[in-house]
LUMPAPA-873861 format. One record per residue: residue number from 1; x, y, z of N, C-alpha, C in turn. Coordinates in Angstrom, 1 decimal, always signed. Last residue first. Example, Ala and Ser with C-alpha at 12.3 -4.5 7.8 and 13.67 -1.06 7.14 Angstrom:
// residues 2
dovo; n.u; n.v; n.w; ca.u; ca.v; ca.w; c.u; c.v; c.w
2; +12.8; -2.2; +7.1; +13.7; -1.1; +7.1; +12.9; +0.0; +7.9
1; +13.2; -5.7; +7.8; +12.3; -4.5; +7.8; +13.2; -3.3; +7.8
// end
This chain:
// residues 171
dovo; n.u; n.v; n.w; ca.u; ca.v; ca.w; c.u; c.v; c.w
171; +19.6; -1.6; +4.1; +19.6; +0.2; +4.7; +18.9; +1.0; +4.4
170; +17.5; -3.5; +3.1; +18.8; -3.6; +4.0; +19.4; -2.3; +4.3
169; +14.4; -4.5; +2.9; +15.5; -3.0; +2.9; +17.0; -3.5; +4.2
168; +13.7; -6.9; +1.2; +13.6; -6.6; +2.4; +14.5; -5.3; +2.5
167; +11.2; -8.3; -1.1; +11.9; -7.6; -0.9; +12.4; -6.8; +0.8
166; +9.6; -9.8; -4.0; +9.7; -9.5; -2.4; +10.8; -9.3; -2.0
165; +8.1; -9.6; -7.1; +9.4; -9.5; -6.1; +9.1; -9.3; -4.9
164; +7.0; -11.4; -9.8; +6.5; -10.8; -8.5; +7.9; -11.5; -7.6
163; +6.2; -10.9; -13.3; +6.9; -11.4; -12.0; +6.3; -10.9; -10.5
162; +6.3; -11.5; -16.4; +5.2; -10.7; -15.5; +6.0; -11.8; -14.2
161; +7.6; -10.7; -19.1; +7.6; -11.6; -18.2; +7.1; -10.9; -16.9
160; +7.8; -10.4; -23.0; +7.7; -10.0; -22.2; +7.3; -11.2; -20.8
159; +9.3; -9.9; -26.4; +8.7; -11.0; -25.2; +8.9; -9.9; -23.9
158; +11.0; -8.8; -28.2; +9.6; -9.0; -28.7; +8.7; -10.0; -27.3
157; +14.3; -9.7; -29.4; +13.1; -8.9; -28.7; +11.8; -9.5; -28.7
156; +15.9; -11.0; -30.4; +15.8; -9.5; -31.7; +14.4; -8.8; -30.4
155; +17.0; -13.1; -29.2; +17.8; -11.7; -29.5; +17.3; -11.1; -30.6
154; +14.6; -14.7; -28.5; +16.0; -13.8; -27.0; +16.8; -12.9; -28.1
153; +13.6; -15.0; -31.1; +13.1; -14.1; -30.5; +14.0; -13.4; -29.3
152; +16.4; -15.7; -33.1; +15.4; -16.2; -32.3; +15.1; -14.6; -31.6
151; +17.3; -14.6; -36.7; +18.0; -14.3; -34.9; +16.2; -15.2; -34.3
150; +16.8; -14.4; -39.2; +17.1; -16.0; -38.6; +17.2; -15.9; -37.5
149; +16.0; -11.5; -40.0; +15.1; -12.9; -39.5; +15.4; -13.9; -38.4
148; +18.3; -10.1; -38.2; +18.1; -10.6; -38.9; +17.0; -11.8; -39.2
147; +16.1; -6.7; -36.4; +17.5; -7.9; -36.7; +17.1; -8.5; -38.0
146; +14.7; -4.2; -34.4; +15.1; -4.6; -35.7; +16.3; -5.9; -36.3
145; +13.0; -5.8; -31.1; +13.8; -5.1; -31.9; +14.0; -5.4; -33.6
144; +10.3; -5.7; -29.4; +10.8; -6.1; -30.5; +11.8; -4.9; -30.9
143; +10.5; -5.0; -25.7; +10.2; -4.5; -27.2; +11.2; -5.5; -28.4
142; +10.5; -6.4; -23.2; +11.5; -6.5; -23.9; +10.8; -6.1; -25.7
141; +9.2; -5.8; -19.7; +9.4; -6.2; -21.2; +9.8; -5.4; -22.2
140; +8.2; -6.9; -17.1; +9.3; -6.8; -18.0; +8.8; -7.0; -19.2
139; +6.0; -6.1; -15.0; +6.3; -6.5; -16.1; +7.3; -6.1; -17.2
138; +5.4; -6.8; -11.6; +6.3; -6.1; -12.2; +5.9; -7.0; -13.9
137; +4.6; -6.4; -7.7; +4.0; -6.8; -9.3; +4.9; -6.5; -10.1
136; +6.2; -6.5; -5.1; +5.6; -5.6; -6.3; +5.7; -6.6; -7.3
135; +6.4; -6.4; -1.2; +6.3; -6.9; -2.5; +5.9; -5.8; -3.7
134; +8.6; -5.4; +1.4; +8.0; -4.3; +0.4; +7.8; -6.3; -1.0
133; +9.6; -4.6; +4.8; +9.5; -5.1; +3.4; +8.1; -4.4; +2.6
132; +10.1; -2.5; +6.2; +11.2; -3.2; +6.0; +10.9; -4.1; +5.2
131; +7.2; -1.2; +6.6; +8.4; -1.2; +7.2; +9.3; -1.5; +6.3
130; +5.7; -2.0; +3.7; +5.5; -1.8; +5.1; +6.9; -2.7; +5.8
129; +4.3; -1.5; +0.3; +5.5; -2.3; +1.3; +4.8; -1.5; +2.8
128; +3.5; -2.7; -3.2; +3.3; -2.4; -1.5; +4.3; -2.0; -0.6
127; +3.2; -1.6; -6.4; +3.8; -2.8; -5.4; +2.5; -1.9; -3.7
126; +3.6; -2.0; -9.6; +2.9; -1.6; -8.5; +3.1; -2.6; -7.6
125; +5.5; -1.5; -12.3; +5.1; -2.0; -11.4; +4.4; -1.4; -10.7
124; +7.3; -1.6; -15.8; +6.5; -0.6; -14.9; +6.1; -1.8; -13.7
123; +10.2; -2.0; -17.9; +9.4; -2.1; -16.7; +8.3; -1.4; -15.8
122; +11.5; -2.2; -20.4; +10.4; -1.2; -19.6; +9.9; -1.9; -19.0
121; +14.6; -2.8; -22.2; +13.3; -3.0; -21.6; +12.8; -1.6; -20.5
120; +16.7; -3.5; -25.5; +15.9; -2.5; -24.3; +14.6; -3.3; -24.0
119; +19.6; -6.0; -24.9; +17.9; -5.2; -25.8; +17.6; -4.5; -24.4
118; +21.7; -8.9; -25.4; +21.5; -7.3; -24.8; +20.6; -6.5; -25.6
117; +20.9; -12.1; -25.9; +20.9; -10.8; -26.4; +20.9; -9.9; -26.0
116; +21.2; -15.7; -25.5; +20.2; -14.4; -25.1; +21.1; -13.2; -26.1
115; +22.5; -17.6; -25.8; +21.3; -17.9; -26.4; +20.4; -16.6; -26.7
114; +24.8; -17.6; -23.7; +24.8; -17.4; -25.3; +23.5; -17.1; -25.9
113; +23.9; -15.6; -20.8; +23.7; -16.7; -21.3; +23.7; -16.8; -23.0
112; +23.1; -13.1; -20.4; +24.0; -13.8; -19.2; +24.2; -15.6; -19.5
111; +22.2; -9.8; -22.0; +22.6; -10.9; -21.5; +23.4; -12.1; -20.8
110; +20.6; -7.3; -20.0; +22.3; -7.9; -20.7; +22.5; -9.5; -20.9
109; +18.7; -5.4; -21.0; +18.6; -6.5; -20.3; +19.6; -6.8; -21.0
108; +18.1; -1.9; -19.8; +18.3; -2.9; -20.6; +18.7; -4.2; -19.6
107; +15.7; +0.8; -18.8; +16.9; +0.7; -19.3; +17.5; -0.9; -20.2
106; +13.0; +1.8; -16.5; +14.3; +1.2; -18.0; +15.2; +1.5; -18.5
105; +10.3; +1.7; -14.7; +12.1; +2.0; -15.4; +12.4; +1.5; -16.3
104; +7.8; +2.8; -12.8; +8.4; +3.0; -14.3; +10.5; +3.0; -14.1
103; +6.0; +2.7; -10.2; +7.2; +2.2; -10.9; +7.1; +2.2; -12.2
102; +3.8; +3.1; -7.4; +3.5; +3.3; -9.0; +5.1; +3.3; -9.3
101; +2.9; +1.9; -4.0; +3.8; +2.8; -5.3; +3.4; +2.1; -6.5
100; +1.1; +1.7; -0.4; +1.5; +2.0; -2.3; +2.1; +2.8; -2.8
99; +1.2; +3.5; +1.9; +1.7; +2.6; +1.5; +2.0; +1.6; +0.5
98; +0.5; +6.3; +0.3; +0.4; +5.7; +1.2; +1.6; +4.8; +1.4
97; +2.3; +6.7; -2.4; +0.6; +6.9; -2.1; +0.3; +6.4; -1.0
96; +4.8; +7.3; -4.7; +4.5; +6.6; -3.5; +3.0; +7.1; -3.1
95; +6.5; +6.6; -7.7; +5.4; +7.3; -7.1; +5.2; +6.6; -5.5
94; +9.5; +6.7; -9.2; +8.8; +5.6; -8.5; +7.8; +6.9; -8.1
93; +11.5; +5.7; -12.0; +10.9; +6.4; -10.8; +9.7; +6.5; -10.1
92; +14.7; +4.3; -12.8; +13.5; +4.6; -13.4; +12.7; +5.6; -12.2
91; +16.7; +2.5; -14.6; +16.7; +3.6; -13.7; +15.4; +4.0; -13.9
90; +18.4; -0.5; -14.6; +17.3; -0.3; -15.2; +17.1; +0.8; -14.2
89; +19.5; -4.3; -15.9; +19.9; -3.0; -14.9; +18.7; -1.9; -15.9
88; +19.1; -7.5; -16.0; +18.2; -6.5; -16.5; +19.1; -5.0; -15.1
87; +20.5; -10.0; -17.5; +21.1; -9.5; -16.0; +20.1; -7.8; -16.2
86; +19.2; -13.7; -17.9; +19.4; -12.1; -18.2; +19.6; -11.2; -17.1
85; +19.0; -16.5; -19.3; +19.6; -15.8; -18.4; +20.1; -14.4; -18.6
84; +17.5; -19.9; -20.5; +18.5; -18.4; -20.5; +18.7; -17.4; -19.6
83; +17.5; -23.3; -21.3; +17.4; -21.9; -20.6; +17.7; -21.3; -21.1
82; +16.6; -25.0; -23.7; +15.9; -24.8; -21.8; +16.1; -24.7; -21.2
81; +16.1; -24.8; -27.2; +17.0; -24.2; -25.6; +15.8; -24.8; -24.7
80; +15.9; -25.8; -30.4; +15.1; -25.8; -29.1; +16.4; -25.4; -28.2
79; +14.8; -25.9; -33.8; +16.2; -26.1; -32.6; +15.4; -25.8; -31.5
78; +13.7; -24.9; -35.6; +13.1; -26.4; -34.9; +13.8; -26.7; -34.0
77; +13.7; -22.7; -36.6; +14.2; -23.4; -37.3; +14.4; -25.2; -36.2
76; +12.8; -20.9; -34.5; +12.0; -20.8; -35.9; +12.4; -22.4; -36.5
75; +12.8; -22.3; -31.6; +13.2; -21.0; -32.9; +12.7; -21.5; -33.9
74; +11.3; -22.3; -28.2; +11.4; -23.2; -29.4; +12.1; -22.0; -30.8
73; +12.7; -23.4; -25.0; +12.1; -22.3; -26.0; +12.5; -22.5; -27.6
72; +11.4; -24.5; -22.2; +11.6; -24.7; -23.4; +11.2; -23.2; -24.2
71; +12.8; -23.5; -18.8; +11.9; -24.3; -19.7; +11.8; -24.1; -21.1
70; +13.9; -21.1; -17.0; +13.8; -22.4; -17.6; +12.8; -22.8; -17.8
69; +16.0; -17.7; -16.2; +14.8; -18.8; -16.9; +14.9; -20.4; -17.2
68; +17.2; -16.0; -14.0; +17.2; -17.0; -14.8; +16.3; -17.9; -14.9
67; +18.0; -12.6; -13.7; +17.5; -13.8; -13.3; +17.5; -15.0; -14.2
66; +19.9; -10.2; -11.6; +20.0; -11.8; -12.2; +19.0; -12.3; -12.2
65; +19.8; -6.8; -11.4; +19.2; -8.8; -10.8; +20.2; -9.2; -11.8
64; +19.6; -3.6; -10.3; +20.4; -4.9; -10.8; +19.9; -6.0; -10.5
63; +18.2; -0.4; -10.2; +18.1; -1.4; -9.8; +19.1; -2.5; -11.1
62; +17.2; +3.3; -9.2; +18.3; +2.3; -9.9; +18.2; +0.7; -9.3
61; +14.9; +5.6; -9.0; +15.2; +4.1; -8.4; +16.4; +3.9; -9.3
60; +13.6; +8.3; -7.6; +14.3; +7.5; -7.8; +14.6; +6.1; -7.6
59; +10.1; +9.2; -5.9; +11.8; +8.7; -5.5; +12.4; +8.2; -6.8
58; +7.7; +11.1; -4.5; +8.7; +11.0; -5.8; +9.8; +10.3; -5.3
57; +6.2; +11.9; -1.8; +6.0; +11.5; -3.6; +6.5; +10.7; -4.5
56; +8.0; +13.7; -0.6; +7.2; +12.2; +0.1; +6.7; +11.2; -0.9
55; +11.0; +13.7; -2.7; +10.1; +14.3; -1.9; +9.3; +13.0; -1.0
54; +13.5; +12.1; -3.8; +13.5; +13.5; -3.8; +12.0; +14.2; -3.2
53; +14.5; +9.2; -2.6; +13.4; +10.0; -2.1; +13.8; +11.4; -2.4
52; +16.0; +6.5; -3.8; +16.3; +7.7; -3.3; +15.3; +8.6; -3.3
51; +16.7; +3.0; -3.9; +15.5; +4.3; -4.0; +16.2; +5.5; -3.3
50; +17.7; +0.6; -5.7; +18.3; +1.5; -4.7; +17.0; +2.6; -4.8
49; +17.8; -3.0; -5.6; +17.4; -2.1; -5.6; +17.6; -0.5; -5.0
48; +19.2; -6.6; -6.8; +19.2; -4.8; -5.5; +18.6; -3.7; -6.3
47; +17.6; -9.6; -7.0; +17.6; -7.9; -7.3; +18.1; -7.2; -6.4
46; +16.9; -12.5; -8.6; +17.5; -11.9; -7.5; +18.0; -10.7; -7.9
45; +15.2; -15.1; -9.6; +15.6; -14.2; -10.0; +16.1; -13.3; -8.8
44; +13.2; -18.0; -11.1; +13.7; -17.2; -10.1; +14.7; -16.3; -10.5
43; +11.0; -18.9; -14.0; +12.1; -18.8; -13.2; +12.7; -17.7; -12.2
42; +10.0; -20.0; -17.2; +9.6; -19.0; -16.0; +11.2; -19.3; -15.3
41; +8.7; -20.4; -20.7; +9.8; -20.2; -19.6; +9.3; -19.7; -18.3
40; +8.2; -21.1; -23.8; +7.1; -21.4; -22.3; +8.3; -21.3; -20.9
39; +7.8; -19.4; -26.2; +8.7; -19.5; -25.4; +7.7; -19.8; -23.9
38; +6.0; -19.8; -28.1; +7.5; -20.1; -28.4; +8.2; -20.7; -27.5
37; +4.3; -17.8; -27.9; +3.8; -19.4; -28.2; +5.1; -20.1; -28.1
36; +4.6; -15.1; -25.9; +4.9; -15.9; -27.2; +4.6; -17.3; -27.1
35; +3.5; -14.3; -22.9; +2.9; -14.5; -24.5; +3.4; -15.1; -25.3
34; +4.8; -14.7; -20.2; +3.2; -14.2; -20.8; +2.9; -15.0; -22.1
33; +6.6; -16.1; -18.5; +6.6; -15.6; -19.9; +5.4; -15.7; -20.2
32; +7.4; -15.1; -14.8; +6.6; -16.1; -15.7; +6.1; -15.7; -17.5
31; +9.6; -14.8; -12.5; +9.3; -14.4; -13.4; +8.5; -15.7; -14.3
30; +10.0; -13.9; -9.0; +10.1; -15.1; -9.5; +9.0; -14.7; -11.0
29; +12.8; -12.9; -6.3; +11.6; -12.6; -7.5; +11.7; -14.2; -8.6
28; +14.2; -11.2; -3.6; +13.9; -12.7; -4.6; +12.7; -12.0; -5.5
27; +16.3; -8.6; -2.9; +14.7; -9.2; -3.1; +14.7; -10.5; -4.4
26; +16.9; -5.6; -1.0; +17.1; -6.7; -1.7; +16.4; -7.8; -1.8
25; +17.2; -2.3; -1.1; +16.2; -3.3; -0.7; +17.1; -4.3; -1.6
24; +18.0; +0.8; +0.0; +18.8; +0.2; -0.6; +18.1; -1.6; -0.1
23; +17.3; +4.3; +0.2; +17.2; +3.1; +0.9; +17.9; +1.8; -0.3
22; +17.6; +8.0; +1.7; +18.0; +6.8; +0.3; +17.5; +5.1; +1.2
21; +16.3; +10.8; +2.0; +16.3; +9.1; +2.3; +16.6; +8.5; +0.7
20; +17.6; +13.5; +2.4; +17.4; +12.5; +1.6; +17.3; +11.6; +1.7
19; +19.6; +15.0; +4.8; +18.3; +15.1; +4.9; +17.2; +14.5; +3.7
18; +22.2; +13.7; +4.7; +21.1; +13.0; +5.5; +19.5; +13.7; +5.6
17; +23.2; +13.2; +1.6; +23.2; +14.2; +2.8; +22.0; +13.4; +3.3
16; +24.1; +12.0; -1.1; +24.1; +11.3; +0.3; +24.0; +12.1; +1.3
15; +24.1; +13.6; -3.0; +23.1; +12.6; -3.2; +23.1; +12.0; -1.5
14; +25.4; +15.9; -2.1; +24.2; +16.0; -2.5; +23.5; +15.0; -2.6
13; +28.2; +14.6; -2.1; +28.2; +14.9; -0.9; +26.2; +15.2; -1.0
12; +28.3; +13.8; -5.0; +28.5; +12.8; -4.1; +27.7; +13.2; -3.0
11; +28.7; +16.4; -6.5; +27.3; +15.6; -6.5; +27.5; +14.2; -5.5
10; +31.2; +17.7; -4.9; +29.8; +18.3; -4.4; +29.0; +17.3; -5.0
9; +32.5; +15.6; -6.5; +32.6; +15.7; -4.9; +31.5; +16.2; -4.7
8; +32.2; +16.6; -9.2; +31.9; +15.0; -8.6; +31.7; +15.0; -6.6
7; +33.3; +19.5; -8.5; +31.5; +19.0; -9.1; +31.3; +17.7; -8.7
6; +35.8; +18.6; -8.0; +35.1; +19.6; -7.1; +33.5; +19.5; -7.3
5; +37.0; +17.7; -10.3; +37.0; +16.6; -9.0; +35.9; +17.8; -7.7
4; +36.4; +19.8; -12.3; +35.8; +18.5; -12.5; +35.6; +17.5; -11.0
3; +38.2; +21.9; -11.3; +36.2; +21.9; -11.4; +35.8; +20.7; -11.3
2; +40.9; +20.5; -11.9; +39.8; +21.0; -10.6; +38.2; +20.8; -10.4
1; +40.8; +20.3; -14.3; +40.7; +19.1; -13.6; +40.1; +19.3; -12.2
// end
């Protein structure tokens, strides 16, 4: 039990030494449903973001939102929604190039609303930033998964939502 609280401690004291920029941004976003015929949704959305800088290059990211959709989405079987709501957490890693970056994450989208479905997503982006803020392009999406026919598209997969976040670094 030793080693164990002695290893957590040393990777604690490793991720947070000051010679590591970590930064920690928070950020509106506002998402728009590309493709399915089905599903004509858009909607606002709200993120923390955490970046940790293993070189000038290369950072780490972990990130959490909320966002939530509206407008009509139609199922197979004639029933209709007009909304849903998904909580996407998601680790991924970031390129930097000046004041451009390159973003890859994923991880999953939980859902936050009956209608929806916990499924994997990929996110990649390209953004900007300067100083203390930072916009990015972003495309979520949500690979078709394997299920039961009758499941609607929010839960077997298969959609994707092209957004744009803005973002201010709170440490």
């Amino acid at each position: 039990m030793k080693k164990v609280i002695l290893l957590a401690v040393t990777l604690v004291f490793c991720v947070f030494v000051f010679g590591q920029k970590n930064e920690v941004w928070a950020g509106v976003e506002y998402n728009s449903h590309l493709k399915h015929a089905f599903n004509k949704t858009s909607g606002p959305g709200i993120s923390l973001k955490g970046v940790h800088a293993f070189s000038g290059h290369f950072a780490g990211t972990a990130s959490a939102g909320y966002n939530y959709f509206k407008g009509k989405v139609e199922y197979w079987d004639g029933s209709s929604d007009d909304h849903f709501a998904l909580v996407p957490l998601l680790l991924g890693a970031r390129y930097n190039f000046g004041k451009m970056f390159l973003g890859l994450e994923v991880g999953s989208v939980i859902k936050a609303s009956s209608n929806a479905a916990t499924l994997f997503a990929i996110v990649p982006s390209v953004g900007c930033r300067k100083n203390k803020f930072s916009s990015e392009l972003r495309l979520l999406q949500v690979p078709g998964m394997p299920s039961f026919p009758e499941n609607s598209i929010l839960k077997k997969g298969g959609y994707n939502f092209l957004g744009m976040r803005l973002s201010c670094r709170i440490f």
